[in-house]
C-alpha positions in Angstrom: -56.1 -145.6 -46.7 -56.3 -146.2 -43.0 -54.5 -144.2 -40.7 -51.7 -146.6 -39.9 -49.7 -144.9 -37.0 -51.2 -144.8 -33.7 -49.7 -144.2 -30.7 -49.8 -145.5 -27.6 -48.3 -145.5 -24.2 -46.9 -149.0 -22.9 -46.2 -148.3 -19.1 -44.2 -146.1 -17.9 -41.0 -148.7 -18.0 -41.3 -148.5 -22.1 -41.4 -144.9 -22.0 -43.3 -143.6 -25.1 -42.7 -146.6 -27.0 -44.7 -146.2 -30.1 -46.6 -148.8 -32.5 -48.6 -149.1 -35.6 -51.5 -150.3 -36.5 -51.7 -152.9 -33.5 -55.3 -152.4 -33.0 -56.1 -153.6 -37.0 -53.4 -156.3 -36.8 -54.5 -159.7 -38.2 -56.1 -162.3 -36.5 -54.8 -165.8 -36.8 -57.6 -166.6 -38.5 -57.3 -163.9 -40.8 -55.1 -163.6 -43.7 -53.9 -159.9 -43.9 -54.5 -157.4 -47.1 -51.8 -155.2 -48.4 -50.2 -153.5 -44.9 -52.5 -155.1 -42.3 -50.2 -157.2 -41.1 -49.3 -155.8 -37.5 -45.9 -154.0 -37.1 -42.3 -155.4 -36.9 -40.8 -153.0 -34.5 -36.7 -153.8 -34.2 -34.6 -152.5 -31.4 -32.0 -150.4 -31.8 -29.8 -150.3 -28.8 -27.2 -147.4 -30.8 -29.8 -145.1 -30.5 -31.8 -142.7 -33.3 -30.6 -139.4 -31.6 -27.3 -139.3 -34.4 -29.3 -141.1 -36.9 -27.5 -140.3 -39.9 -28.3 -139.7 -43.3 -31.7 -141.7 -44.6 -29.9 -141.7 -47.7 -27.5 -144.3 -48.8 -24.6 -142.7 -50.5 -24.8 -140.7 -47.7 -25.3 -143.1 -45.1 -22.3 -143.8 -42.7 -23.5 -145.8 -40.1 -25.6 -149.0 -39.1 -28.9 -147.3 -37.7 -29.2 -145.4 -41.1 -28.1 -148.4 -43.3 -30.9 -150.7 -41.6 -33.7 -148.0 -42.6 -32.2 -147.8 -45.9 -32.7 -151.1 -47.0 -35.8 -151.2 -46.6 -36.0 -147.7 -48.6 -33.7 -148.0 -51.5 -33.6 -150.5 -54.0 -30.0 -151.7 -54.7 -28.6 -152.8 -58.7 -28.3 -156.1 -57.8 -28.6 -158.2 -54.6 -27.3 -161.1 -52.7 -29.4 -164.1 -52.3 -29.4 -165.5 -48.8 -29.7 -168.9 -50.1 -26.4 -168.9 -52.5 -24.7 -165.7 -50.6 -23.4 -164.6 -53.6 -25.3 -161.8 -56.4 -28.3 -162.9 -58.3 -30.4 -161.4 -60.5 -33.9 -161.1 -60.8 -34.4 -163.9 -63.1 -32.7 -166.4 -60.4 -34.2 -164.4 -57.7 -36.3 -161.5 -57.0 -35.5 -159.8 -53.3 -36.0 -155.9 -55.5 -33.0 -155.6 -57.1 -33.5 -153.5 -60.6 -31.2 -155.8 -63.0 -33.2 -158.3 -64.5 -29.6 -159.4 -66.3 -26.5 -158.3 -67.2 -24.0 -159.4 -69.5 -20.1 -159.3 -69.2 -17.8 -157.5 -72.7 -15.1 -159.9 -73.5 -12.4 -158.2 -71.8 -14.1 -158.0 -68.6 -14.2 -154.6 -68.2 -17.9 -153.2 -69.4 -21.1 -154.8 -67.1 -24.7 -153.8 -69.5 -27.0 -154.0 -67.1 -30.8 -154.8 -68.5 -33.4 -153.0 -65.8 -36.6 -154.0 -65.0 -39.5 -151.6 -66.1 -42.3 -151.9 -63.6 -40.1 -150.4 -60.8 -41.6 -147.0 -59.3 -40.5 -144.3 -57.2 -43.5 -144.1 -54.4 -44.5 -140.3 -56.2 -45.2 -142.5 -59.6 -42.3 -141.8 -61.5 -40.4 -145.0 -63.0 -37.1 -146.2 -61.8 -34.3 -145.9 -65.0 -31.4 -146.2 -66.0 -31.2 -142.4 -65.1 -31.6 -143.0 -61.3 -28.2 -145.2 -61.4 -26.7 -142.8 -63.3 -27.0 -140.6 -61.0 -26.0 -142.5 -58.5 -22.6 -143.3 -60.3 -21.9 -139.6 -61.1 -22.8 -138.5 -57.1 -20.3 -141.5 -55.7 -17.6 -139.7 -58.6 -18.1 -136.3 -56.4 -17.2 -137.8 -53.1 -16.6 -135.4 -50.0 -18.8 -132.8 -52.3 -21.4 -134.9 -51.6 -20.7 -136.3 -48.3 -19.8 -140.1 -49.9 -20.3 -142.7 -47.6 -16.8 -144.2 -47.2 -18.6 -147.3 -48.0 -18.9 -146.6 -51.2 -15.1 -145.1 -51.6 -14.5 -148.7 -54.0 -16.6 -147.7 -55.8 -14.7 -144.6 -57.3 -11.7 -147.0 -57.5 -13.0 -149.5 -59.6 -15.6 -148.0 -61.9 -14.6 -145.9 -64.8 -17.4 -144.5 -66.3 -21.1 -145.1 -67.2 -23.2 -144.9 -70.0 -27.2 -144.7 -70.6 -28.1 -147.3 -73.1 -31.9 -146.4 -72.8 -33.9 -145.8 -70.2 -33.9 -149.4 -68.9 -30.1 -150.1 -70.0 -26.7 -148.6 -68.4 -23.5 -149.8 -68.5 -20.5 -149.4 -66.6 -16.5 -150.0 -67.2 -13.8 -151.0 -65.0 -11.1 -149.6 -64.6 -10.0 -153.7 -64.4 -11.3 -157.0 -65.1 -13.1 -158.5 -62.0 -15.1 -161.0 -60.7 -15.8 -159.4 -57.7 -17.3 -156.5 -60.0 -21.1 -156.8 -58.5 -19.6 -155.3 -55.6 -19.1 -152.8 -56.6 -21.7 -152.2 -58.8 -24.0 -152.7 -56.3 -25.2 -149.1 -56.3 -28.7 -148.0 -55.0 -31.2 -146.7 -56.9 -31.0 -142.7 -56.2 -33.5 -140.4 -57.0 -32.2 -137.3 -59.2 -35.4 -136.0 -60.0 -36.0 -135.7 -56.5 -32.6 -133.7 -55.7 -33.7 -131.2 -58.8 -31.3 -133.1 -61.8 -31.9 -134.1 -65.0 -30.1 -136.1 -67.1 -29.2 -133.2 -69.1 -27.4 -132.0 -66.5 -24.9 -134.5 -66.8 -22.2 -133.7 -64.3 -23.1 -130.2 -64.2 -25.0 -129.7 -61.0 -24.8 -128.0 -57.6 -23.7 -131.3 -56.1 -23.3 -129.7 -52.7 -27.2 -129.2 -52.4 -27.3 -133.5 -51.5 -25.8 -132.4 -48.1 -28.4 -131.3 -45.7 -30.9 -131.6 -47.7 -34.3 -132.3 -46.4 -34.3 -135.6 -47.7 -31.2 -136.5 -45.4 -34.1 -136.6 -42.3 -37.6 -137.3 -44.5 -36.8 -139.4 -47.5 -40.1 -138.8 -49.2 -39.1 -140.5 -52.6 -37.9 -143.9 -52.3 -38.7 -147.2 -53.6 -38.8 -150.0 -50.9 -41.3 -152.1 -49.8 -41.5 -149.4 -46.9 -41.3 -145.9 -47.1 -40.5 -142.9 -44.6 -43.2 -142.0 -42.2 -41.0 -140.2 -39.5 -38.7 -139.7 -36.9 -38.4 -138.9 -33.6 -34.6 -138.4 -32.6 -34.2 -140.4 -29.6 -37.2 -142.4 -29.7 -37.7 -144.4 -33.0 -37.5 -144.2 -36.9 -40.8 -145.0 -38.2 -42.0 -146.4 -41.8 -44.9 -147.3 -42.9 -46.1 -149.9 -46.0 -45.4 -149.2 -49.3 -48.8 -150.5 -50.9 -47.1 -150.2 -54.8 -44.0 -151.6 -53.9 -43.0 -153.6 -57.0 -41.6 -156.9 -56.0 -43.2 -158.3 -52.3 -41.7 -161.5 -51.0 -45.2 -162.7 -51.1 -45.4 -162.1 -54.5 -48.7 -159.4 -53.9 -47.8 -157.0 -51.4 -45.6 -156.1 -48.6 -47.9 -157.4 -45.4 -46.7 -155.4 -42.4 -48.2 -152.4 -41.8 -45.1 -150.6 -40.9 -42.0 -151.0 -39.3 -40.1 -149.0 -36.2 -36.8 -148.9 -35.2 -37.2 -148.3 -31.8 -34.1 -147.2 -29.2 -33.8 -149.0 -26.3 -31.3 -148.5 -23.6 -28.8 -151.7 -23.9 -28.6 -155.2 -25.1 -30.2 -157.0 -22.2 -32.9 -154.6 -21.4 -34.0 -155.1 -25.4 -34.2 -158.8 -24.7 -35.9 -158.4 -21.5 -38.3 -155.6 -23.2 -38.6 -158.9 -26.1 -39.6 -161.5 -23.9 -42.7 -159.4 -22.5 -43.7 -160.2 -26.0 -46.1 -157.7 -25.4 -48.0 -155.1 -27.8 -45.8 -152.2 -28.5 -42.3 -154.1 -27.5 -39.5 -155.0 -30.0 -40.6 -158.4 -31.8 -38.0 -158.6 -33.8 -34.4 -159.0 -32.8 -31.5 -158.7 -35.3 -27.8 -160.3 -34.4 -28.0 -159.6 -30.6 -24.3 -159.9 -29.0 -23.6 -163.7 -27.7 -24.9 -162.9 -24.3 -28.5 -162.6 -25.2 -28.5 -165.9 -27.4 -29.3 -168.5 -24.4 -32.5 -166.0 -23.4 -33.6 -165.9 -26.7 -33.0 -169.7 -27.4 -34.7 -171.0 -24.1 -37.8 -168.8 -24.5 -40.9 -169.1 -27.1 -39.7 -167.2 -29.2 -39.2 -168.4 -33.5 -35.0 -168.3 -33.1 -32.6 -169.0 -35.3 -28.4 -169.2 -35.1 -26.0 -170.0 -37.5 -22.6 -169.4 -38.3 -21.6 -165.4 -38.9 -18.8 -164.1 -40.8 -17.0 -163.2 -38.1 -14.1 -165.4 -37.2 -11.0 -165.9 -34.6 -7.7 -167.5 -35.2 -4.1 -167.6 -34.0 -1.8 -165.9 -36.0 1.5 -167.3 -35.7 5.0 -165.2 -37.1 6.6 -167.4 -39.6 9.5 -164.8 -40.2 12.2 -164.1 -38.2 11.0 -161.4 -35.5 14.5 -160.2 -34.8 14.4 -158.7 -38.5 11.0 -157.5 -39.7 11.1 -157.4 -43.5 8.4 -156.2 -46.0 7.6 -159.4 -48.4 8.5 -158.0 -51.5 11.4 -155.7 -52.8 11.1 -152.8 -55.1 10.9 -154.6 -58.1 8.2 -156.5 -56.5 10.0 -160.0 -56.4 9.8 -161.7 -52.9 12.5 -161.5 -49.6 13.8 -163.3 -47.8 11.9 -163.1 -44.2 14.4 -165.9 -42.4 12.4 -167.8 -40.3 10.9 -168.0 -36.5 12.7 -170.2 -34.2 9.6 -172.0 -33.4 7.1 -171.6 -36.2 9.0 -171.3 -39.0 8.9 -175.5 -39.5 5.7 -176.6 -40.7 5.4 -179.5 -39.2 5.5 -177.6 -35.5 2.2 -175.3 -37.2 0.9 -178.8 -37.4 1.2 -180.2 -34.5 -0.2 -177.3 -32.5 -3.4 -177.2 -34.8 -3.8 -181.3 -34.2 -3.4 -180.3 -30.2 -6.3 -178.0 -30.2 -9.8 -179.3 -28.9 -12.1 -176.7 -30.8 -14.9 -177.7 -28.7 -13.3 -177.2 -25.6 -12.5 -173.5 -27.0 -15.9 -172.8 -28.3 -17.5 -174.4 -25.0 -15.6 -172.3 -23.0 -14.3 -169.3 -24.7 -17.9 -168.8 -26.7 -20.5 -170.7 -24.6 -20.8 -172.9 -27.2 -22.1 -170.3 -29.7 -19.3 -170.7 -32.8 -18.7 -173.2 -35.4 -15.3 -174.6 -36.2 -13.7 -173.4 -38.8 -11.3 -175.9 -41.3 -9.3 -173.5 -43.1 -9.3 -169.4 -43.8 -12.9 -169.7 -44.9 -15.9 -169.0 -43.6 -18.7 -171.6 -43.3 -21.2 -170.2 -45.2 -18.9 -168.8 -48.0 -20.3 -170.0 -50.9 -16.6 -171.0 -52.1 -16.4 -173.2 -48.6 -14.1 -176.7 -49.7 -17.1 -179.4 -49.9 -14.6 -182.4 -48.7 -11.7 -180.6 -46.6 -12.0 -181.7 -43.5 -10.7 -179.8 -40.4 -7.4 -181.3 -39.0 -8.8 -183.7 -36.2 -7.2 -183.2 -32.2 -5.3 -186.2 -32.4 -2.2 -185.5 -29.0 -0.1 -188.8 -30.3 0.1 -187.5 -33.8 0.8 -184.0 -32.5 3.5 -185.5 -30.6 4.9 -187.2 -33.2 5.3 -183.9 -35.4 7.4 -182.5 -32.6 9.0 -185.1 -32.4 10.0 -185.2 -36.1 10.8 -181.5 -35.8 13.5 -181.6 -33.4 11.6 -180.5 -30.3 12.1 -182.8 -27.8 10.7 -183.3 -24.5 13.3 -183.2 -21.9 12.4 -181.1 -19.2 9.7 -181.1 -16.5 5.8 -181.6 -17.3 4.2 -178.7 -17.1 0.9 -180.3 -16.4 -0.3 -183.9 -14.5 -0.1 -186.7 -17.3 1.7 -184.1 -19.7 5.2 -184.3 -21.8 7.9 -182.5 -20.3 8.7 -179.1 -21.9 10.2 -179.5 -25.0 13.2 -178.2 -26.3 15.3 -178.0 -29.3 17.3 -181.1 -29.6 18.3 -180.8 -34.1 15.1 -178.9 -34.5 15.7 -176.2 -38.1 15.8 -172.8 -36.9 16.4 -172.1 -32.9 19.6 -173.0 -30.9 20.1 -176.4 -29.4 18.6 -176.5 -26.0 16.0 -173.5 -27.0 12.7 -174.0 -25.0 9.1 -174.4 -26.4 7.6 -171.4 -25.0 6.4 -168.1 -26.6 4.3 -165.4 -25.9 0.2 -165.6 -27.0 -1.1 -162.3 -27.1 -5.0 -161.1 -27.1 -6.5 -157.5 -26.8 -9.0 -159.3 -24.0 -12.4 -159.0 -25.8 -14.7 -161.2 -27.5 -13.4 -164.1 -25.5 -10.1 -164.0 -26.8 -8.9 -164.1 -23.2 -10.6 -167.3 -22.5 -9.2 -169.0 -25.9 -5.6 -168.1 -24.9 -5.7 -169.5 -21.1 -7.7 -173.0 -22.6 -5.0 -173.1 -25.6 -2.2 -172.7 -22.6 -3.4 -175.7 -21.1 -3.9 -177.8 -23.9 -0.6 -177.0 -25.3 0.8 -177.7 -22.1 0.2 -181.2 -22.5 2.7 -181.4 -25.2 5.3 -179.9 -23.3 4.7 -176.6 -24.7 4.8 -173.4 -22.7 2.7 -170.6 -23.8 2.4 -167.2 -22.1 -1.4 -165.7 -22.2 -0.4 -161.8 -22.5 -3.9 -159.4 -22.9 -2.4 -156.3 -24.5 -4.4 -152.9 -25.4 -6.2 -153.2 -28.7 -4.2 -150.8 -31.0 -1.0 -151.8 -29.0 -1.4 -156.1 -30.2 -2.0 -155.1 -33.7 -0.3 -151.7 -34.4 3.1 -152.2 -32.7 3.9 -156.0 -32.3 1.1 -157.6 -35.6 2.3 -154.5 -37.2 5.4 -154.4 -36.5 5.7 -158.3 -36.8 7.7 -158.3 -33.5 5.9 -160.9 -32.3 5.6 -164.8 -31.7 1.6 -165.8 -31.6 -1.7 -163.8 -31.1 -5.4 -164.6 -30.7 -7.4 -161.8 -33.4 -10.6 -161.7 -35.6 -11.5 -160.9 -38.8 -15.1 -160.4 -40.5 -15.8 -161.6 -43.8 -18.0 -159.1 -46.3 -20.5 -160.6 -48.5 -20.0 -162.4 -50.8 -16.9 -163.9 -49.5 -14.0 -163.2 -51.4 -11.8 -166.1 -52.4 -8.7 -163.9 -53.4 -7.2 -163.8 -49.8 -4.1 -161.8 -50.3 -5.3 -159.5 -48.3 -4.4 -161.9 -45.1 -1.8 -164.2 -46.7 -0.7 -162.5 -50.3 2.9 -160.9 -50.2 1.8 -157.6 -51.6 0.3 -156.9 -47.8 3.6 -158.5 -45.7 4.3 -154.7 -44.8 5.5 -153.8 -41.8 5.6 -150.6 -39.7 3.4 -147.5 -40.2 1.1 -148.1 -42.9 1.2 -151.9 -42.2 -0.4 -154.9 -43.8 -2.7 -157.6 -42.7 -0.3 -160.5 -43.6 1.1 -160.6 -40.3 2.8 -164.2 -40.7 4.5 -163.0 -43.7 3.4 -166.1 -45.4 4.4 -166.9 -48.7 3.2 -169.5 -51.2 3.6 -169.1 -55.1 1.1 -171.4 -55.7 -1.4 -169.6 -53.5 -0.4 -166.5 -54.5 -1.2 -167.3 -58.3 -4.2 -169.1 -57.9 -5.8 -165.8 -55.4 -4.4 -163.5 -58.4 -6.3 -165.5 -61.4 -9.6 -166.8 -58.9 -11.4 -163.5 -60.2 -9.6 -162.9 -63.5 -11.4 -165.9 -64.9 -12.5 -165.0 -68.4 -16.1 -165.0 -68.2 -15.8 -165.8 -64.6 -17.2 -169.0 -64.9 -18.2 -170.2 -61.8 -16.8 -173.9 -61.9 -13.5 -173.0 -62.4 -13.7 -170.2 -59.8 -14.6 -172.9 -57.2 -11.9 -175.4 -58.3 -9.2 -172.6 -57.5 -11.1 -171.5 -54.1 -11.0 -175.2 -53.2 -7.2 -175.5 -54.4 -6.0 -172.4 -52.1 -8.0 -173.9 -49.1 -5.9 -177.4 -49.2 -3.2 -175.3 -49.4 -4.0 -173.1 -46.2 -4.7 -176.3 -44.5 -1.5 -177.8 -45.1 0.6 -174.9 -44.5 -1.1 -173.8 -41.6 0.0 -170.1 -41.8 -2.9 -169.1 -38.7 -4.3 -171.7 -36.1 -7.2 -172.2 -37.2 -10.2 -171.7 -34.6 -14.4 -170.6 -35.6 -16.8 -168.3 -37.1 -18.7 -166.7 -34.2 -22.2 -167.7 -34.4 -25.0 -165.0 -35.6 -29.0 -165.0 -34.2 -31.9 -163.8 -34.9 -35.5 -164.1 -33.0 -38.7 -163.0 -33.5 -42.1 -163.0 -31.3 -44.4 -166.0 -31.4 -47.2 -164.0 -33.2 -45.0 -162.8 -36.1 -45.9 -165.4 -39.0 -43.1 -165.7 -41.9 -39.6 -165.8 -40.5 -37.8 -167.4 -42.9 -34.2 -166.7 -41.7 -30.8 -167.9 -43.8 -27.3 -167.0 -42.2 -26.2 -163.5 -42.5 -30.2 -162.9 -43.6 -32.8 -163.0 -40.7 -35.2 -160.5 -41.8 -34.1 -160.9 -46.1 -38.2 -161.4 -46.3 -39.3 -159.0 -44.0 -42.1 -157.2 -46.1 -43.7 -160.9 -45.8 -43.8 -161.0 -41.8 -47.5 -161.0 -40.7 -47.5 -160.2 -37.0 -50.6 -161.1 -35.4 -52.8 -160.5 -32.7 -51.9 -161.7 -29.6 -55.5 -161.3 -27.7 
């Protein structure tokens, strides 16, 4: 083979910024053989002094986990057309189960792997490699486990080889959600000295700096490791007998580096040279690079991200902070907030807001509204439910309804005077409309609270921006649910989950030390049954899965526990010269080992 990596010096400005292959790169005229395709070098602004483990179990942080993936094979993948699992025989991005199929009770996954899968020293991929895998996550600290994989040794109870291309695994319960957690990689045993007649008993404490922490020489990727240099890049190189290319022959580029750069902007700014040995691929860049990238010539792409923002709003009582559910695990009581405990005043606030005005202002435009407590791109998102439309008369009329009554001065020009509580449920007569609308001042949340000020204004409603410290917001006044509104952010994982106790359910309406996230203390016994069956489906068939999503999303939307806001927007941008980018949301680079990066003499 050629010698891929060579180095050169870009200017003193780029420092020793090193590239591969650019001199045999293809020409546009040219369609590259296996690994001619140029170089995909990718900034990383976190820096590869502290790389972490090029392992996965192992693997702690983002710099590691990007490398990874293009090292590791995983059990199963997510497509980034459906953003949910699939398998190789819906879709092959390298994931080792062909199939699976589900035991009656739910509990035992038999997964059927493919046999043309090879580690890059020739020996085959099997149901040995995952079992592995499974019996180094049940070590954990001895090991050095990844706390993302600390599910994992929840939910899975043991494993079994079938064969060599057959393993199974039991829960320890039923779920729908159990891909996720059998989503282990492909681990190398052989490498590490085990055999399957080991079983268990092995000097687990040998995977901790081990060699193959810094030079991964087995893997399985359509890359492999070529090197590092701590502080400069991570550097891999094609893996010409990688097993399932996106181009359905062979992965094209010739390598791909992870190069540091110094910051955010001067990564774009080194990315706009577009010149040989700079970053030509950029993966989600913070919001204040989008308009560079998007007014360049670069190939760029933005679409909504599973990060989103919302007002959470007490519905309990904040004078007495209750858990939601007593000891024998049947609900309280949690009284009600003078102002938002009526549904009809969650209401009218959410018709008030002008989401545009918010996202214009607060996010530069660069967010997409969000209708209920779902994310866009879930693939559970309600096909019909429509976000509630700014409509100020119908907002006003709500209030109205609800006993809040203007009667006092306008706070703004043209606006309602401040209301107050004229038979309204749950405050004293004569009680003002005006709270408190804390943010922890990042992310825009500042912005969002000052526009939401004056556009509630305009109904007569007072609201007091307040930018507390971050743990301060959520640990003492979400936490503590002493509080009467805030402006926070959640992000999603993949594939969305539609069993959302974790925000709204009663079982996480704990307060104090060792809080929950259902700040509101929201309750709903509808909801709550329909998010405690959505992944006990038998079979979880699919259907039936989305008709329950779909049912707890109407509810959300009429009971308005959070103002709903967006999903921050995601981007991703590539050079001119680099031919396949074929981005999906939450997947710029899902094809990467496709990418032919050209010359550009």
């Amino acid at each position: 083979m050629k010698n891929l990596y060579r180095f050169i010096t870009v200017g003193i400005a780029i420092m020793m910024a090193v590239s591969l292959g650019l001199v045999v790169s293809a020409q546009d005229d040219e369609i590259p053989g296996p690994g001619e395709g140029g170089v995909v070098i990718q900034g990383n602004t976190r820096g590869s002094a502290n790389l972490g483990p090029l392992v996965p179990l192992r693997c702690s942080g983002v710099d590691c986990a990007d490398a990874n993936a293009l090292l590791y094979p995983s059990l199963v993948s997510i497509s980034p057309q459906t953003q949910q699992f699939a398998t190789a025989d819906e879709q092959d991005l390298g994931q080792l189960a062909l199939s699976f199929d589900i035991s009656e009770d739910g509990l035992v996954y038999t997964f059927n792997l493919r046999d043309d899968a090879f580690w890059n020293d020739g020996e085959p991929i099997t149901a040995e490699d995952f079992y592995f895998a499974w019996l180094a996550v049940e070590q954990g600290e001895a090991v050095g486990l990844s706390s993302s994989y600390s599910s994992y040794q929840r939910d899975i109870a043991s494993a079994e080889i079938i064969d060599d291309y057959t393993i199974a695994f039991t829960l320890e319960n039923p779920s729908c959600l159990a891909l996720s957690s059998l989503a282990l990689p492909a681990t190398p045993g052989h490498a590490y000295g085990w055999d399957v007649s080991m079983g268990e008993d092995f000097d687990w404490g040998t995977m901790i700096d081990n060699p193959l922490d810094d030079e991964p020489t087995v893997t399985a990727g359509p890359f492999q490791f070529f090197r590092v240099e701590p502080g400069t890049a991570v550097f891999l190189s094609a893996n010409p007998e990688y097993y399932a290319p996106s181009n359905d022959e062979y992965t094209v580029p010739e390598g791909w580096v992870y190069l540091d750069t110094l910051d955010e902007n001067v990564l774009t700014e080194r990315f706009l040279s577009f010149q040989p040995g700079e970053p030509n691929f950029v993966n989600e860049p913070g919001a204040a690079q989008f308009e560079p990238l998007r007014s360049s010539d670069a190939q760029y792409f933005q679409a909504p991200g599973r990060t989103w923002h919302y007002v959470a709003l007490n519905l309990a009582d904040p004078t007495n902070p209750q858990n939601g559910l007593d000891a024998d695990g049947n609900p309280i009581d949690q009284g009600n907030h003078p102002l938002f405990g009526d549904v009809r005043v969650r209401q009218a606030l959410q018709q008030a807001i002008d989401i545009e005005e918010i996202i214009n202002g607060a996010q530069n435009g660069d967010a997409t509204p969000m209708v209920s407590g779902t994310i866009p791109t879930a693939f559970t998102i309600h096909p019909t439910l429509e976000r509630r439309p700014m409509d100020l008369d119908a907002a006003r009329a709500l209030l109205d309804e609800a006993g809040w009554v203007s009667t006092g001065d306008p706070l703004v020009d043209g606006g309602d005077g401040l209301r107050t509580c004229q038979g309204c449920l749950h405050a004293e007569e004569g009680t003002p409309f005006s709270f408190v609308l804390m943010n922890p001042g990042t992310s825009g949340r500042e912005d969002v609270s000052i526009i939401l000020q004056a556009q509630f204004a305009q109904l007569g409603v007072d609201v007091d921006p307040q930018v507390l410290d971050f743990n301060t917001m959520y640990d003492t006044n979400l936490g503590g649910q002493i509080y009467d509104a805030a402006v926070a952010g959640w992000r999603g994982g993949l594939p969305f989950d539609p069993d959302q106790r974790s925000f709204w359910g009663a079982e996480t309406d704990i307060f104090g030390e060792g809080y929950g996230f259902n700040f509101p203390s929201y309750y709903n016994a509808e909801f709550e049954e329909l998010s405690a069956a959505v992944n006990q489906v038998p079979g979880c068939d699919l259907d039936t899965r989305l008709e329950m999503a779909y049912r707890m999303q109407e509810i959300l939307w009429e009971d308005q526990p959070y103002l709903y806001l967006y999903a921050l927007d995601s981007a991703y941008a590539v050079a001119p010269n680099v031919e396949g980018f074929d981005p999906y949301p939450n997947f710029g680079n899902w094809n990467l080992d496709a990418w032919n990066v050209t010359s550009t003499e």
